[in-house]
Backbone as XML, in Angstrom:
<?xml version="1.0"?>
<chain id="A" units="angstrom">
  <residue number="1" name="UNK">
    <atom name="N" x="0.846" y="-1.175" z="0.000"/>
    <atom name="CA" x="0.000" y="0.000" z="0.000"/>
    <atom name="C" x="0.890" y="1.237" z="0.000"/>
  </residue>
  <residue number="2" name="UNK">
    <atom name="N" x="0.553" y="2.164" z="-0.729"/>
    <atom name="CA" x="1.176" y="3.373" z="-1.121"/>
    <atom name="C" x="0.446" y="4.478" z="0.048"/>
  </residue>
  <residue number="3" name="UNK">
    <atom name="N" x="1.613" y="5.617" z="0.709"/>
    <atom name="CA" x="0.613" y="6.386" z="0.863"/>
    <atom name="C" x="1.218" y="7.451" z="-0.006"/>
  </residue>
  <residue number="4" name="UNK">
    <atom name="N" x="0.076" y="8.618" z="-0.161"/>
    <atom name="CA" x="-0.157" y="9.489" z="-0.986"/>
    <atom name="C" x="1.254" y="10.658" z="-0.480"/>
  </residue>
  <residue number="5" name="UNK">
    <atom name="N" x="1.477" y="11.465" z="-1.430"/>
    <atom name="CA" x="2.287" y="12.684" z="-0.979"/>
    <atom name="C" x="1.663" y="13.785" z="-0.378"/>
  </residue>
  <residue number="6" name="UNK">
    <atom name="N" x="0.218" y="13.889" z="-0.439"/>
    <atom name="CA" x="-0.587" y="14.847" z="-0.107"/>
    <atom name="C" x="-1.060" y="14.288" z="1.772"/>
  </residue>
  <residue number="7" name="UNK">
    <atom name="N" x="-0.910" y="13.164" z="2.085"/>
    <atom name="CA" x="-1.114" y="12.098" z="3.189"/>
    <atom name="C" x="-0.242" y="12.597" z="4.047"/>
  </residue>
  <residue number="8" name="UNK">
    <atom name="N" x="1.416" y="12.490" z="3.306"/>
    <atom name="CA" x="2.458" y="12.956" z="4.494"/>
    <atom name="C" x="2.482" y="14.650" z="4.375"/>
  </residue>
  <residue number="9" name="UNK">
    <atom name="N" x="2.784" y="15.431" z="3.721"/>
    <atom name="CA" x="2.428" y="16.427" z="3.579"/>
    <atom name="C" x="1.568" y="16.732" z="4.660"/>
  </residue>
  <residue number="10" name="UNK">
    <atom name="N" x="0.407" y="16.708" z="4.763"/>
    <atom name="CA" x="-0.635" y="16.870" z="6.023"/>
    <atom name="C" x="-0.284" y="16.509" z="7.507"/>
  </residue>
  <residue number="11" name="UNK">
    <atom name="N" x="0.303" y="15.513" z="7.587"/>
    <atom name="CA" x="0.434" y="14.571" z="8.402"/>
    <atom name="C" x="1.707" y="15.343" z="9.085"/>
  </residue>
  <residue number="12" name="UNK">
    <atom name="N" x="2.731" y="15.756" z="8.149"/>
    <atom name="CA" x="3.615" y="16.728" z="8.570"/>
    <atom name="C" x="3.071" y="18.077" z="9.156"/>
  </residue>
  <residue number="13" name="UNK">
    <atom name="N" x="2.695" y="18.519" z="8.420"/>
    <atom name="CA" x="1.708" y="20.190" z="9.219"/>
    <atom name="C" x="0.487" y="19.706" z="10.021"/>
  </residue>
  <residue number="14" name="UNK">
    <atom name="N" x="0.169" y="19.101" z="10.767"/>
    <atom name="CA" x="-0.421" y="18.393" z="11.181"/>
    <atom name="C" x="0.317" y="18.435" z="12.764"/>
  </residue>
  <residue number="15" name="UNK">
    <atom name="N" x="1.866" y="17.395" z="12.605"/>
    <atom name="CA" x="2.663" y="17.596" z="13.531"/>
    <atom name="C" x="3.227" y="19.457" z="14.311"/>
  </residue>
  <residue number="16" name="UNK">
    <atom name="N" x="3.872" y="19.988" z="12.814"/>
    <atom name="CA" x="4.053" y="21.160" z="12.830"/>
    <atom name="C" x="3.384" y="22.322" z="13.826"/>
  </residue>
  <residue number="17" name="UNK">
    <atom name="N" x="2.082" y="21.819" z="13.967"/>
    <atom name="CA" x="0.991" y="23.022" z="14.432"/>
    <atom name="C" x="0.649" y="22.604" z="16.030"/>
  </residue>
  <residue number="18" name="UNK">
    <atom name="N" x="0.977" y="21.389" z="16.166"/>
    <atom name="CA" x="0.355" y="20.645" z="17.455"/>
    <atom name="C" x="1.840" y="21.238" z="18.490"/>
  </residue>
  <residue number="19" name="UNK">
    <atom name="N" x="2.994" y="20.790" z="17.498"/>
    <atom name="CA" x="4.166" y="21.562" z="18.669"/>
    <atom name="C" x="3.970" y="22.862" z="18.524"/>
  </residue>
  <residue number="20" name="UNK">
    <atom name="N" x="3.308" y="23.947" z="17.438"/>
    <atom name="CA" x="3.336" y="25.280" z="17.845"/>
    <atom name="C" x="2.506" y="25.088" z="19.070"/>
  </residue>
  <residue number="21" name="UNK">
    <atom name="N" x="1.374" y="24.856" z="18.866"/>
    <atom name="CA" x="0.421" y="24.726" z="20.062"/>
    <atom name="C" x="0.652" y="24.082" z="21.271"/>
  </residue>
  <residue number="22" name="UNK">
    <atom name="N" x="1.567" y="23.532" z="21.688"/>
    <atom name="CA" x="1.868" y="22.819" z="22.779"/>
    <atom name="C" x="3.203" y="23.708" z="23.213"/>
  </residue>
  <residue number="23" name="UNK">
    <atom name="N" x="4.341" y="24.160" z="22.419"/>
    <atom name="CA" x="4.759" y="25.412" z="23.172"/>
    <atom name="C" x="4.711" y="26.921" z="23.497"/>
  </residue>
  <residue number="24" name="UNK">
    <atom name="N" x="2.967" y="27.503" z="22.549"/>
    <atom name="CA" x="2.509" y="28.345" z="23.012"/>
    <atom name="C" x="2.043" y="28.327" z="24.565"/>
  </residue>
  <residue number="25" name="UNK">
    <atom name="N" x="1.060" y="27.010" z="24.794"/>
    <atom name="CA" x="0.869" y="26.588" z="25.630"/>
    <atom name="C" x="1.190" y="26.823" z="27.281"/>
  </residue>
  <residue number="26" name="UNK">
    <atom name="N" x="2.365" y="26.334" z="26.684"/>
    <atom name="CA" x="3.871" y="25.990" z="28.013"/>
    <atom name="C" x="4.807" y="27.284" z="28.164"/>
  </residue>
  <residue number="27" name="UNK">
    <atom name="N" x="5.199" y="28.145" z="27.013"/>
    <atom name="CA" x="5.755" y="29.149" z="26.863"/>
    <atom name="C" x="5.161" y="30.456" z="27.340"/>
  </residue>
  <residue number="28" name="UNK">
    <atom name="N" x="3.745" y="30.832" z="26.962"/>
    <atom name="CA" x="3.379" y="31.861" z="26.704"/>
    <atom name="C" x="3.194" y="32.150" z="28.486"/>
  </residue>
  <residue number="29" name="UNK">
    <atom name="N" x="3.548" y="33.462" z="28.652"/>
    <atom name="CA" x="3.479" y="33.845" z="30.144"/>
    <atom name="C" x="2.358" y="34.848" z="30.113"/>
  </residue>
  <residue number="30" name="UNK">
    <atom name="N" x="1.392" y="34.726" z="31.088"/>
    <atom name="CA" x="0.882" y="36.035" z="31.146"/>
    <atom name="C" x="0.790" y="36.808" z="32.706"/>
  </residue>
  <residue number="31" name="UNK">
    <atom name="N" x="1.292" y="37.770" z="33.032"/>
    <atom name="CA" x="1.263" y="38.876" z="34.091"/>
    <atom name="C" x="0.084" y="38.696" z="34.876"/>
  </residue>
  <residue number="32" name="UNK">
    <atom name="N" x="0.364" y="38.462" z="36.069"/>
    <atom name="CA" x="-1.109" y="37.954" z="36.975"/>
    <atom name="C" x="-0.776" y="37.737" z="37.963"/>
  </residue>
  <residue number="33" name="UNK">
    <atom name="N" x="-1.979" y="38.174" z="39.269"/>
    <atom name="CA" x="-1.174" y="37.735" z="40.984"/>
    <atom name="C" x="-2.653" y="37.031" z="40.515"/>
  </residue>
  <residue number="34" name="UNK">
    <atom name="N" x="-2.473" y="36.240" z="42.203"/>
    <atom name="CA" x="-3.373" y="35.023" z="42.276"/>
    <atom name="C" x="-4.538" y="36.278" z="42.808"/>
  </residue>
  <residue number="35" name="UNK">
    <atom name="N" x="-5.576" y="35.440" z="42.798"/>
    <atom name="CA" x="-7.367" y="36.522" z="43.141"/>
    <atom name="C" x="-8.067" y="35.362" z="43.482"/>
  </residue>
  <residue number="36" name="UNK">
    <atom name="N" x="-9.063" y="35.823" z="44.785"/>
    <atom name="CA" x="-9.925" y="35.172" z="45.355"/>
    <atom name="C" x="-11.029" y="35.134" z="44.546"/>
  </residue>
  <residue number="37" name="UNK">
    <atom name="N" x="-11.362" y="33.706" z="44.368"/>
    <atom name="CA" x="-12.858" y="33.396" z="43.409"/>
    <atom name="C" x="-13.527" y="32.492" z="44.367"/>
  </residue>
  <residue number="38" name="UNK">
    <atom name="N" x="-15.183" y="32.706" z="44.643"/>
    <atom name="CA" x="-16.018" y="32.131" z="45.197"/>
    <atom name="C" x="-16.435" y="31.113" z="44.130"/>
  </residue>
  <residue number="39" name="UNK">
    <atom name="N" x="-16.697" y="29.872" z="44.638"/>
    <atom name="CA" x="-17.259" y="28.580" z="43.394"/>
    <atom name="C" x="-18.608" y="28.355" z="44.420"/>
  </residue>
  <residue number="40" name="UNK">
    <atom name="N" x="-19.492" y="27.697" z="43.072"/>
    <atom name="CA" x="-20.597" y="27.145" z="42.836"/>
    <atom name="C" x="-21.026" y="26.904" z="44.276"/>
  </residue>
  <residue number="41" name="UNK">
    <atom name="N" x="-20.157" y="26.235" z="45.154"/>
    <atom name="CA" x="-20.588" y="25.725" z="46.730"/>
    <atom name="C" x="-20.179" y="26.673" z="47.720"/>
  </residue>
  <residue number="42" name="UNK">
    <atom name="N" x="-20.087" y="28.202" z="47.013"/>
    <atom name="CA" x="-19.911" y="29.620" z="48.165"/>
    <atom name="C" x="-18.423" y="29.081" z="48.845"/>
  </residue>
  <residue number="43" name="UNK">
    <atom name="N" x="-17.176" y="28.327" z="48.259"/>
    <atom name="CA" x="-16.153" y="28.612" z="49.056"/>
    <atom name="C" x="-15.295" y="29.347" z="48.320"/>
  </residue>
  <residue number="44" name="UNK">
    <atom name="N" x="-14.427" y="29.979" z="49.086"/>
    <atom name="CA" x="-13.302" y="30.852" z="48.887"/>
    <atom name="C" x="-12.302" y="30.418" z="48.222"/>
  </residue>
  <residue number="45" name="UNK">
    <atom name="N" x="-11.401" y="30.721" z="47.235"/>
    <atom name="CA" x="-10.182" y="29.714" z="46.643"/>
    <atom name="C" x="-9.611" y="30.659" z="46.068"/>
  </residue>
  <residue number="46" name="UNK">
    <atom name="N" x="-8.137" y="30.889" z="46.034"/>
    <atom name="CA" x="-7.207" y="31.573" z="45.579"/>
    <atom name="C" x="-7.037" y="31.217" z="43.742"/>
  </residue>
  <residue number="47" name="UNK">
    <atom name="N" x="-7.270" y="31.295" z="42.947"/>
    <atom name="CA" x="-7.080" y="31.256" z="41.859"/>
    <atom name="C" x="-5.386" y="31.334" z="41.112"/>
  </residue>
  <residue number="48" name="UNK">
    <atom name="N" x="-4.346" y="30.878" z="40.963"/>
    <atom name="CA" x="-3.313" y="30.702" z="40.317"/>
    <atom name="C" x="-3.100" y="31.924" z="39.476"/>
  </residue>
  <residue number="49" name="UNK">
    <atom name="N" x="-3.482" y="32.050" z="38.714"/>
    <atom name="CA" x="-3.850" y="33.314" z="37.631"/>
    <atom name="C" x="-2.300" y="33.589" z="36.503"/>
  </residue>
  <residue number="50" name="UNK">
    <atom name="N" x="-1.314" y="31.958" z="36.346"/>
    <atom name="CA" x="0.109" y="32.489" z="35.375"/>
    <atom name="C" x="-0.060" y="31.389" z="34.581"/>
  </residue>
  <residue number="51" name="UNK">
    <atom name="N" x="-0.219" y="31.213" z="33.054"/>
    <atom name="CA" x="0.519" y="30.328" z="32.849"/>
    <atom name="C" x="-0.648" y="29.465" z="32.150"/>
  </residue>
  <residue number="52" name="UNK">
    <atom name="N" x="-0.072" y="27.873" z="32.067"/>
    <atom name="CA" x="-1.488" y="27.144" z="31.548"/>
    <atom name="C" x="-2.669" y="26.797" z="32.380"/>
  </residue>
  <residue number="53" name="UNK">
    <atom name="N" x="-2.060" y="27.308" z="33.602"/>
    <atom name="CA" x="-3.002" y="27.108" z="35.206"/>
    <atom name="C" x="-2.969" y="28.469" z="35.855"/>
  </residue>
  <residue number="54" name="UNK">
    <atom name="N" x="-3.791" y="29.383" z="34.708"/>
    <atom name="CA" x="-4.131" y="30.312" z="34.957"/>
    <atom name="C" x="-5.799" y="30.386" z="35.783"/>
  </residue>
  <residue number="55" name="UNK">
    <atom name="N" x="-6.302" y="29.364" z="35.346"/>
    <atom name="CA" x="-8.031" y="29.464" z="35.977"/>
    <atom name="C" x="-8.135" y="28.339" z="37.076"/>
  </residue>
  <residue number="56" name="UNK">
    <atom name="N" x="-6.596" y="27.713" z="37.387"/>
    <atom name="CA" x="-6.784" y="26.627" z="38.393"/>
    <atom name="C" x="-6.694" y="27.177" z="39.839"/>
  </residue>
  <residue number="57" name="UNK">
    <atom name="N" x="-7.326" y="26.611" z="40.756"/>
    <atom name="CA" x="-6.464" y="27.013" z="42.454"/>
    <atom name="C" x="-5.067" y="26.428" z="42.674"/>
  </residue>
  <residue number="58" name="UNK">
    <atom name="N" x="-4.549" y="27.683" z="43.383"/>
    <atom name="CA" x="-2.942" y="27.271" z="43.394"/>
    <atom name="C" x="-3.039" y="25.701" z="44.344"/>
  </residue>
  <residue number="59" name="UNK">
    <atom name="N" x="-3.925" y="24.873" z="44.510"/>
    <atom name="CA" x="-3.668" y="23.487" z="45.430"/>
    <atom name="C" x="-3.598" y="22.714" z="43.957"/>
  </residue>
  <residue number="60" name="UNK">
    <atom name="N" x="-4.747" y="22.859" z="42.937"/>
    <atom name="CA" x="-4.710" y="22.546" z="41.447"/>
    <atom name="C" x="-3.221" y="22.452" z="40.759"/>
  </residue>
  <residue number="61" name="UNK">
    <atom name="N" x="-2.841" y="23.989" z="40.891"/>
    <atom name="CA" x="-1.742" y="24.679" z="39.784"/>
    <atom name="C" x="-0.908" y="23.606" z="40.743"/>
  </residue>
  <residue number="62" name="UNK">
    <atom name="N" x="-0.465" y="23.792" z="41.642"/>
    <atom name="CA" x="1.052" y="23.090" z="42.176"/>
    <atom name="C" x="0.797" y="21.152" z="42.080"/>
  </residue>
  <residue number="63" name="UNK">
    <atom name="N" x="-0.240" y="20.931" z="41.104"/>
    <atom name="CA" x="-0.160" y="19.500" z="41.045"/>
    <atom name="C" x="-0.657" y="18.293" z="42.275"/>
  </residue>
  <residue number="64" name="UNK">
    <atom name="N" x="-1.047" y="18.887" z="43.176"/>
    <atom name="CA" x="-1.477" y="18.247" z="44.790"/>
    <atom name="C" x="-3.009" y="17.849" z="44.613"/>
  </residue>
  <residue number="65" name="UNK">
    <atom name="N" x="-3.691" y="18.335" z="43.804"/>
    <atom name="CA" x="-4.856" y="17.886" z="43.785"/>
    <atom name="C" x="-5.234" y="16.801" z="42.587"/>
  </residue>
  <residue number="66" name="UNK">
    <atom name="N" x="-6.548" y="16.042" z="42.803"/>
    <atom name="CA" x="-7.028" y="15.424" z="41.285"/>
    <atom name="C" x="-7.821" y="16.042" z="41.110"/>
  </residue>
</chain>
C-alpha cells in the first residue's frame, strides 16, 4: 500500500501546528497575581492566575490535587 504525498504532507503540518500549540501553551506567560474566586458551593479559593493554570487554584496549579 502506497501512501499518498498529499497524506504525508498533512500529516507533517499536522505535527508542525500541534508543537506550535503545545509550546505556546507551556511558553506563553501572562502577568497575573493570584485573586480570590467564590465557586458554585460559596467557598473561597485563591485562583493561580500564570501560565497554563491560569483558571486553576494554586492546590490545582502546584499538582497536589485530582
Amino acid at each position: 500500500m502506497r501512501t499518498s504525498k498529499t497524506t504525508v504532507w498533512l500529516s507533517i503540518l499536522v505535527v508542525l501546528l500541534a508543537i506550535m500549540a503545545a509550546g505556546a501553551g507551556l511558553l506563553w506567560r501572562s502577568p497575573g497575581e493570584p485573586f480570590a474566586f467564590t465557586t458554585l458551593r460559596d467557598q473561597a479559593v485563591q485562583i493561580y492566575n500564570q501560565g497554563v493554570y491560569r483558571y486553576d487554584t494554586l492546590f490545582i496549579g502546584a499538582g497536589c490535587g485530582l
